[in-house]
Every structure is written in structure tokens, then in C-alpha cells.
MISEZA-25017 format. One line per field, with one value per residue: residue number from 1; x negated, y, z of N, C-alpha, C in turn. Coordinates in nm, 3 decimals. Layout:
num [NUM,...]
neast [X,...]
nnorth [Y,...]
nup [Z,...]
caeast [X,...]
canorth [Y,...]
caup [Z,...]
ceast [X,...]
cnorth [Y,...]
cup [Z,...]
end
This chain:
num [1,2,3,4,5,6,7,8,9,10,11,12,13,14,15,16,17,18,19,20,21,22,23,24,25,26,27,28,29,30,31,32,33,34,35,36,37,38,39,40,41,42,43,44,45,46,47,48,49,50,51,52,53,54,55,56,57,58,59,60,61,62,63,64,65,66,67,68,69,70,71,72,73,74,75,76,77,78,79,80,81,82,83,84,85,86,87,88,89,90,91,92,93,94,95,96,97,98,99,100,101,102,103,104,105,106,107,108,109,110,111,112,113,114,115,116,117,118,119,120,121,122,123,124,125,126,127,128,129,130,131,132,133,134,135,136,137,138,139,140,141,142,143,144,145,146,147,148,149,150,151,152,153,154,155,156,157,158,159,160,161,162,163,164,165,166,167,168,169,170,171,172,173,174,175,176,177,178,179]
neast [4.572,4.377,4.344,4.531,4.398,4.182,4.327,4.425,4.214,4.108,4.303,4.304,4.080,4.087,4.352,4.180,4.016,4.150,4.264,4.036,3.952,4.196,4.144,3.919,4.026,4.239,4.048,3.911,4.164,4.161,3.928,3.928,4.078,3.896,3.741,3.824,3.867,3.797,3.514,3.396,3.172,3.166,3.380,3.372,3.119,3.240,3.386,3.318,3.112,3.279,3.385,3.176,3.139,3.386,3.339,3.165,3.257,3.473,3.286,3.161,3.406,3.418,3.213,3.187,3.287,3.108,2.892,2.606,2.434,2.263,2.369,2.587,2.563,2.563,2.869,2.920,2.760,2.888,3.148,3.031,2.925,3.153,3.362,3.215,3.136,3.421,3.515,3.554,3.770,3.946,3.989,4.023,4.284,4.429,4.415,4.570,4.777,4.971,5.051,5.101,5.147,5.024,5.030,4.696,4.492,4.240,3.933,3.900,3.668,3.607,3.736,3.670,3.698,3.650,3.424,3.463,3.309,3.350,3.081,2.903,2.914,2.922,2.730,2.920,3.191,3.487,3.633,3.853,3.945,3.875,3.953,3.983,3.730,3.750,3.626,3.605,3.607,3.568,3.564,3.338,3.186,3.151,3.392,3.462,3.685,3.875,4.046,4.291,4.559,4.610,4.577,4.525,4.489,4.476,4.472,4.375,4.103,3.797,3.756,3.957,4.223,4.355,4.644,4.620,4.765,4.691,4.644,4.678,4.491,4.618,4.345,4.243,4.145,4.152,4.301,4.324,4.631,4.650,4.719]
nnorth [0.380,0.498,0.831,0.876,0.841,1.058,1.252,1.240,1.238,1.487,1.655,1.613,1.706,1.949,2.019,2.021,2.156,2.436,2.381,2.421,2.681,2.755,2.766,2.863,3.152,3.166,3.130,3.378,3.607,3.488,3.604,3.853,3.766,3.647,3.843,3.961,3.770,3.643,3.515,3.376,3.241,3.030,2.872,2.871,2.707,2.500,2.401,2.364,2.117,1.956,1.927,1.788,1.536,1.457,1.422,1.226,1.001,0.954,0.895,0.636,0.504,0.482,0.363,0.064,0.117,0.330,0.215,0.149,0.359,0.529,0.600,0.754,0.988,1.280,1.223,1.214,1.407,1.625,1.569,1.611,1.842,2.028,1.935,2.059,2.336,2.400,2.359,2.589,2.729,2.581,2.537,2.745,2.795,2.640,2.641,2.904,2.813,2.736,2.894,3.117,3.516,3.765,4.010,4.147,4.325,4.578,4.733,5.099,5.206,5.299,5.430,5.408,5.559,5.380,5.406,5.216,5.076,4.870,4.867,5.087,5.402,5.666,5.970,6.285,6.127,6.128,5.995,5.822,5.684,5.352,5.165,5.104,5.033,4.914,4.944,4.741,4.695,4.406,4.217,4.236,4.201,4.316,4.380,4.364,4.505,4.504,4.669,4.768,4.970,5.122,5.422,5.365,5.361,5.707,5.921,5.797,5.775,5.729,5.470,5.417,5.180,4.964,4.801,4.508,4.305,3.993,3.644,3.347,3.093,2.754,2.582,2.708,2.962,3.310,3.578,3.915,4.050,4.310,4.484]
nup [-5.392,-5.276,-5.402,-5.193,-4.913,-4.985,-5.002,-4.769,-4.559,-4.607,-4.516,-4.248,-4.185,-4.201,-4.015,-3.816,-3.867,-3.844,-3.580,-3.456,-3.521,-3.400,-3.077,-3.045,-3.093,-2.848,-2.676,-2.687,-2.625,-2.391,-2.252,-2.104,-1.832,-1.737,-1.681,-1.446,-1.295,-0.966,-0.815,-1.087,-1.217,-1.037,-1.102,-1.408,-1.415,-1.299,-1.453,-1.662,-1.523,-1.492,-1.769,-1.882,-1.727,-1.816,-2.093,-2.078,-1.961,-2.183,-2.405,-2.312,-2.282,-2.548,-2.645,-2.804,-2.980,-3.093,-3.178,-3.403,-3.229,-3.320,-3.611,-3.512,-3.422,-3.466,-3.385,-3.092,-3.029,-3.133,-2.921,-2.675,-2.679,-2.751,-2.589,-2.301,-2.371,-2.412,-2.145,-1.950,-2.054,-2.058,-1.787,-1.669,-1.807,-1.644,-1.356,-1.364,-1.482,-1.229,-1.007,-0.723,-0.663,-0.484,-0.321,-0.213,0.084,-0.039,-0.018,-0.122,-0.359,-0.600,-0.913,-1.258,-1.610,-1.917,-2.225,-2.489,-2.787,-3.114,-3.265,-3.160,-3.038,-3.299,-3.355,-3.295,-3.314,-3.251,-2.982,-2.786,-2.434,-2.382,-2.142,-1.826,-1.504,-1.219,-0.889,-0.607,-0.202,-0.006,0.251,0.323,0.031,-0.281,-0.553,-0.907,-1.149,-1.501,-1.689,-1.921,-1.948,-1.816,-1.575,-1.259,-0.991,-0.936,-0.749,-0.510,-0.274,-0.187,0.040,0.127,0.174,-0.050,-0.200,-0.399,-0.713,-0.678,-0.806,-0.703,-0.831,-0.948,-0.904,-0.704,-0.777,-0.770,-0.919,-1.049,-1.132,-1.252,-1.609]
caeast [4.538,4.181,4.385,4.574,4.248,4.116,4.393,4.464,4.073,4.128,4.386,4.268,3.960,4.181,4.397,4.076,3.965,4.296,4.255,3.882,3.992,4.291,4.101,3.868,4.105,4.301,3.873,3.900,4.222,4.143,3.853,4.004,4.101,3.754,3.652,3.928,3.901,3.696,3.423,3.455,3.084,3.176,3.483,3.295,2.996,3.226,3.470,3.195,3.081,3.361,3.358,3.068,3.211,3.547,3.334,3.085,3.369,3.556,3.174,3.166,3.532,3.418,3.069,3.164,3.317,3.015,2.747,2.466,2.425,2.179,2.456,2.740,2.464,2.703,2.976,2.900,2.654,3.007,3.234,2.947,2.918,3.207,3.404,3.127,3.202,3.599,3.631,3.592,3.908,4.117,3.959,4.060,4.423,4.469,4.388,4.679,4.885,5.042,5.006,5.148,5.076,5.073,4.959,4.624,4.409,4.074,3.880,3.866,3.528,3.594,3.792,3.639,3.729,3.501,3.450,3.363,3.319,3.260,2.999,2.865,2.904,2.846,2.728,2.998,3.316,3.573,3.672,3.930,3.891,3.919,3.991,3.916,3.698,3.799,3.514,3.673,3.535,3.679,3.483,3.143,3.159,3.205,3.403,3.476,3.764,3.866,4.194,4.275,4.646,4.650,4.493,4.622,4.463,4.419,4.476,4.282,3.946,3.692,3.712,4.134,4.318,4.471,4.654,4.626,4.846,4.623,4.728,4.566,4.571,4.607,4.223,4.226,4.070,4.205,4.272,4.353,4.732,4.670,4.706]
canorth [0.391,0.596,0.939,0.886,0.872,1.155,1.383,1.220,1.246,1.645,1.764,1.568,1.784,2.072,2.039,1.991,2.370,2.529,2.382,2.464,2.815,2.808,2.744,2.984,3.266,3.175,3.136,3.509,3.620,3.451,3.704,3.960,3.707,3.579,3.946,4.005,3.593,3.588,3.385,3.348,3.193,2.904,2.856,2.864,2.577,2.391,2.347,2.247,2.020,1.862,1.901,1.681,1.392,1.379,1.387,1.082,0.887,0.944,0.774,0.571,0.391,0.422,0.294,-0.061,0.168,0.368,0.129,0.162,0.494,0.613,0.620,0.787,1.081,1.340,1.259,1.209,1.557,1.699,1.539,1.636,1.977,2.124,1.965,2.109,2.482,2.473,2.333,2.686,2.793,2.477,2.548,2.883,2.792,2.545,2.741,3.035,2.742,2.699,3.022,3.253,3.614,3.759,4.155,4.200,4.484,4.584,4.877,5.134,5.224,5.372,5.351,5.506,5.561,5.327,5.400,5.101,5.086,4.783,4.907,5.132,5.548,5.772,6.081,6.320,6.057,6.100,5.865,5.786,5.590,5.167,5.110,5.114,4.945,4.911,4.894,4.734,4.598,4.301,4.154,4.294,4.189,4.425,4.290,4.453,4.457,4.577,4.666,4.887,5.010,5.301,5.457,5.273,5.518,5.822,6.016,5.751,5.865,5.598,5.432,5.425,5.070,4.937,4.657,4.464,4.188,3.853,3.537,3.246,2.949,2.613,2.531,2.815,3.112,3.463,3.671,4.031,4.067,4.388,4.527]
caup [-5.252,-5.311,-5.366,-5.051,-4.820,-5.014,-4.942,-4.601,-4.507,-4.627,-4.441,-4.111,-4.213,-4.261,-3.965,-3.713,-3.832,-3.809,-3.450,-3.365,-3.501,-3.256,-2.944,-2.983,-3.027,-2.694,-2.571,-2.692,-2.553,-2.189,-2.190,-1.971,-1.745,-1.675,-1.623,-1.345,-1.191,-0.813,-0.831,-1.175,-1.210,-0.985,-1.160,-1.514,-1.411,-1.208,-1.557,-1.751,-1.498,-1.541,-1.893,-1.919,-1.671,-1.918,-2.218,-2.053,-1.943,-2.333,-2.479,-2.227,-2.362,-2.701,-2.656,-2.893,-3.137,-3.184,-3.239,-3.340,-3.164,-3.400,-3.681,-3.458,-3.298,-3.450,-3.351,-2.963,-2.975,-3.099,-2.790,-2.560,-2.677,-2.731,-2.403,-2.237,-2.429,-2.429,-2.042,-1.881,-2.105,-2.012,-1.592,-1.665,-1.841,-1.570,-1.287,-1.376,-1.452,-1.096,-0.878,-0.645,-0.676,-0.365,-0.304,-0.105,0.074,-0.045,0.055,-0.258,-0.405,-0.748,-1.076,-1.332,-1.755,-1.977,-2.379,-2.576,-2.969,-3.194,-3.322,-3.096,-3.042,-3.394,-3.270,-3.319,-3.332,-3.150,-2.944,-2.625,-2.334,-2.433,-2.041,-1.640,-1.456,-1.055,-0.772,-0.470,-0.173,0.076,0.407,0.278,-0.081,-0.388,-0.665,-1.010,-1.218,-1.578,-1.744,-2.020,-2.001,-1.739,-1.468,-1.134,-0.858,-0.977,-0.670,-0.389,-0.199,-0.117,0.187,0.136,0.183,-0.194,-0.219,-0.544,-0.730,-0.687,-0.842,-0.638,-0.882,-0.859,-0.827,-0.571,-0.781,-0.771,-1.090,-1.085,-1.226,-1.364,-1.723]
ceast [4.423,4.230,4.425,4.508,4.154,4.198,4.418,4.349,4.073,4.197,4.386,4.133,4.022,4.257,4.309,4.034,4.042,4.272,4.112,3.930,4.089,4.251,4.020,3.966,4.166,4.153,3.923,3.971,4.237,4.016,3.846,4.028,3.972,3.711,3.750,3.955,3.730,3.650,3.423,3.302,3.160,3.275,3.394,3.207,3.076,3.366,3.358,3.122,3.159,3.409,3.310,3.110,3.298,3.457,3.260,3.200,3.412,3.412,3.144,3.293,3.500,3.288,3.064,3.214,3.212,2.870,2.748,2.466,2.340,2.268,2.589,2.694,2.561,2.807,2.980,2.810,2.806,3.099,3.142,2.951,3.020,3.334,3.325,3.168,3.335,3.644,3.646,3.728,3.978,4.092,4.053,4.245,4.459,4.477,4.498,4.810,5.019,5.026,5.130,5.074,5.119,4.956,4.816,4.526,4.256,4.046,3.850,3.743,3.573,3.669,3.756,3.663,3.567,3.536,3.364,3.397,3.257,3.145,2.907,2.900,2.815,2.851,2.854,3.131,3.343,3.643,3.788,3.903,3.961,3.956,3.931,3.830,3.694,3.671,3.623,3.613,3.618,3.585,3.335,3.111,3.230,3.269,3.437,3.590,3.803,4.016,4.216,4.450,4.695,4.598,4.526,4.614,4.389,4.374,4.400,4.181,3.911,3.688,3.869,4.167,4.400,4.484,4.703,4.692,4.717,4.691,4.614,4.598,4.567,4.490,4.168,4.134,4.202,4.196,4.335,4.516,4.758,4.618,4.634]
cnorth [0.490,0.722,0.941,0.928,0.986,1.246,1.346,1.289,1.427,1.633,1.681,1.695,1.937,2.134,2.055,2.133,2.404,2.521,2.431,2.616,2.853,2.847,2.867,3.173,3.261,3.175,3.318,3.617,3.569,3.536,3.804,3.894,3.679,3.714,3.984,3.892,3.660,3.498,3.335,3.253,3.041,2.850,2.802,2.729,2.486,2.315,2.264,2.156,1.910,1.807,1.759,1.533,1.314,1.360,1.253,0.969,0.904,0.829,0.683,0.433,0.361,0.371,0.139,0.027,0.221,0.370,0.104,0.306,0.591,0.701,0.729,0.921,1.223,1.354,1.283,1.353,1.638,1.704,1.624,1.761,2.058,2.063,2.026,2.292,2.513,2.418,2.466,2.755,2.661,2.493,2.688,2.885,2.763,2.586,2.863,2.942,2.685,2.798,3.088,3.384,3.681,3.903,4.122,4.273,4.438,4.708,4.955,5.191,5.308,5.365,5.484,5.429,5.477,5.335,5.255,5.128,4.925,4.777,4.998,5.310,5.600,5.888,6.188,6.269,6.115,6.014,5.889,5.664,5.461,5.120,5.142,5.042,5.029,4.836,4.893,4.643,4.478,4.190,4.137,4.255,4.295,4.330,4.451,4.394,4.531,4.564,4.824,4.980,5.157,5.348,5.405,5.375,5.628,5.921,5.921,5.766,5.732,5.561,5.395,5.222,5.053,4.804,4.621,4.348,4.059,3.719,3.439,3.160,2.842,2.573,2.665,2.938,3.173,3.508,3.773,4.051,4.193,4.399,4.590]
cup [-5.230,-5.291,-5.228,-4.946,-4.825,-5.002,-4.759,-4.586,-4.524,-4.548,-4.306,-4.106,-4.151,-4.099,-3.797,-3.709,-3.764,-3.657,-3.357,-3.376,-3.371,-3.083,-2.981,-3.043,-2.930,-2.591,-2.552,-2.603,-2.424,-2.123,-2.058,-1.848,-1.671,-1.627,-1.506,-1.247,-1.089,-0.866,-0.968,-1.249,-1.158,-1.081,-1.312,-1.539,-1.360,-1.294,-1.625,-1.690,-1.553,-1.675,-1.945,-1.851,-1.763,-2.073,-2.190,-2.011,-2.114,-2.373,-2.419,-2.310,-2.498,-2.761,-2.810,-3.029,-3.203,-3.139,-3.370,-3.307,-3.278,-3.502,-3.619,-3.357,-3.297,-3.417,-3.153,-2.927,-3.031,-2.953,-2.713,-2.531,-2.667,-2.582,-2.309,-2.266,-2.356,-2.252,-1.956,-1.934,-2.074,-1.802,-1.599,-1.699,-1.716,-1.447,-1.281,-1.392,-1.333,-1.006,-0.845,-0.650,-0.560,-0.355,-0.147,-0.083,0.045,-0.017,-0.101,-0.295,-0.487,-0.840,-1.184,-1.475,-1.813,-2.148,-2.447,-2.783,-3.011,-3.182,-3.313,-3.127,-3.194,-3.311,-3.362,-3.319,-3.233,-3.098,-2.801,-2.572,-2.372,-2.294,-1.855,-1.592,-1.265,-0.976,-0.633,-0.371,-0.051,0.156,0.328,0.116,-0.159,-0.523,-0.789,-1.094,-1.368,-1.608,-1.799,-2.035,-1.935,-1.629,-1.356,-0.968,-0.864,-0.823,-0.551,-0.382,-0.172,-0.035,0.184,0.116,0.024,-0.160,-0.427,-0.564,-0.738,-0.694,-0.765,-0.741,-0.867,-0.797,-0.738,-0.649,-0.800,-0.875,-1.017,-1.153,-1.315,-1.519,-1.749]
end
């Protein structure tokens, strides 16, 4: 019985990385999104509020399991912490999960070429442009957007009418649908 627990107890071990790894590469890949979501602040604090509610209710149920508190500090500064971390990527999943995308106008500002590097500019490299970033504005606010696959208005003047793809999602933010 002793081996058993010692390979079980591994690959529960085992299968808990694999999964912390997983999440934060879809954290990684939802990047773009967060830089192209309205309001994307509110959105952000008002996951991890909630974060923190679902992780105090979870210790909350398991309060008789883990007594004496002193003994069980790890494991509850884990729950605490990382629902707190990973709820702007499940606000953020959850949120794109249910939408309509639905074209609308903004006033155009700008789109200008942006170079990024790892590792920053060697002098002399050569490099090409890593993506766009879009200045647009809409009943007196300026927003900003990024996306790396092609130029979108090359030929519009400042002050010109664009309409853009906006996904409303379920908890009512806006993302950007472009590439």
C-alpha cells in the first residue's frame, strides 16, 4: 500500500504543475485581449474582487477541515493567492464567452508602426515592425488599441469616422476584434 501513495501523491504533484503551467500560458495568450478590452482596469479589480469572495467562501466550507489554522497557513495563502491572480483570466475568459460583435464609430486619431524586441534594440539590427497601435477617440475619451497582423487604415486623416469590430461580452466589456 506505501508505494501506491508514493506514486499516487507524485503524479497528483505532477498533474497540479502541468496545470499551474497550463493556466498561465492561456494568462499569456489572453494578453492581447486585455490590451484591446474597454475599461479593462475595472474589469481586472472587479475579477479579483471576486476572486477573493470565491476563495473566502471555498475556506470558509473547509474551515473544520483545516484546523488548526496554524498547520494549514499554506495551503489557504495558496487558495487566497492564486484565485486572487488567475480571476482576471477566468473575468476575462468569461466575459468573451457570450457576446455579440457588433461594428462601432470612433473618431480616428492615429495608427502608427511599433518595434518591440525581447531583449531590447542592438544598435545596428535589423529589425521589422512587431505591430500597430490604434488611437481612437469616442464621446470625449481616447482609447488605445494594439494588433500586430496588418495595417487597418492606412489611407484615413484624423478627425475621419472608423467603425471598428467590438465584441460586448457577457459582463458587458468591449474587446477590440481585431488581429
Amino acid at each position: 500500500m506505501q508505494p501506491f501513495s508514493f506514486y499516487s501523491s507524485r503524479l497528483t504533484a505532477l498533474a497540479g504543475v502541468m496545470l499551474f503551467f497550463g493556466l498561465i500560458w492561456i494568462y499569456v495568450l489572453e494578453f492581447p485581449v486585455f490590451t484591446n478590452t474597454v475599461d479593462v482596469r475595472l474589469l481586472v479589480l472587479a475579477s479579483m474582487l471576486a476572486g477573493a469572495i470565491a476563495a473566502g467562501v471555498l475556506l470558509y466550507a473547509l474551515r473544520t477541515r483545516l484546523r488548526p489554522w496554524e498547520r494549514h497557513l499554506p495551503e489557504v495563502f495558496i487558495i487566497l493567492v492564486f484565485s486572487i491572480l488567475f480571476a482576471p483570466l477566468s473575468g476575462s475568459l468569461l466575459n468573451r464567452a457570450a457576446g455579440k460583435t457588433q461594428y462601432e464609430p470612433f473618431l480616428f486619431v492615429s495608427e502608427h508602426a511599433y518595434v518591440s524586441a525581447p531583449y531590447g534594440l542592438l544598435a545596428g539590427e535589423k529589425t521589422g515592425i512587431s505591430g500597430y497601435r490604434l488611437r481612437v477617440e469616442s464621446a470625449g475619451r481616447s482609447y488605445f488599441f494594439q494588433y500586430k497582423k496588418q495595417r487597418y487604415f492606412p489611407l484615413t486623416k484624423p478627425g475621419e469616422t472608423v467603425l471598428l469590430p467590438m465584441r460586448r461580452g457577457w459582463l458587458g466589456f468591449r474587446v477590440l476584434e481585431l488581429q
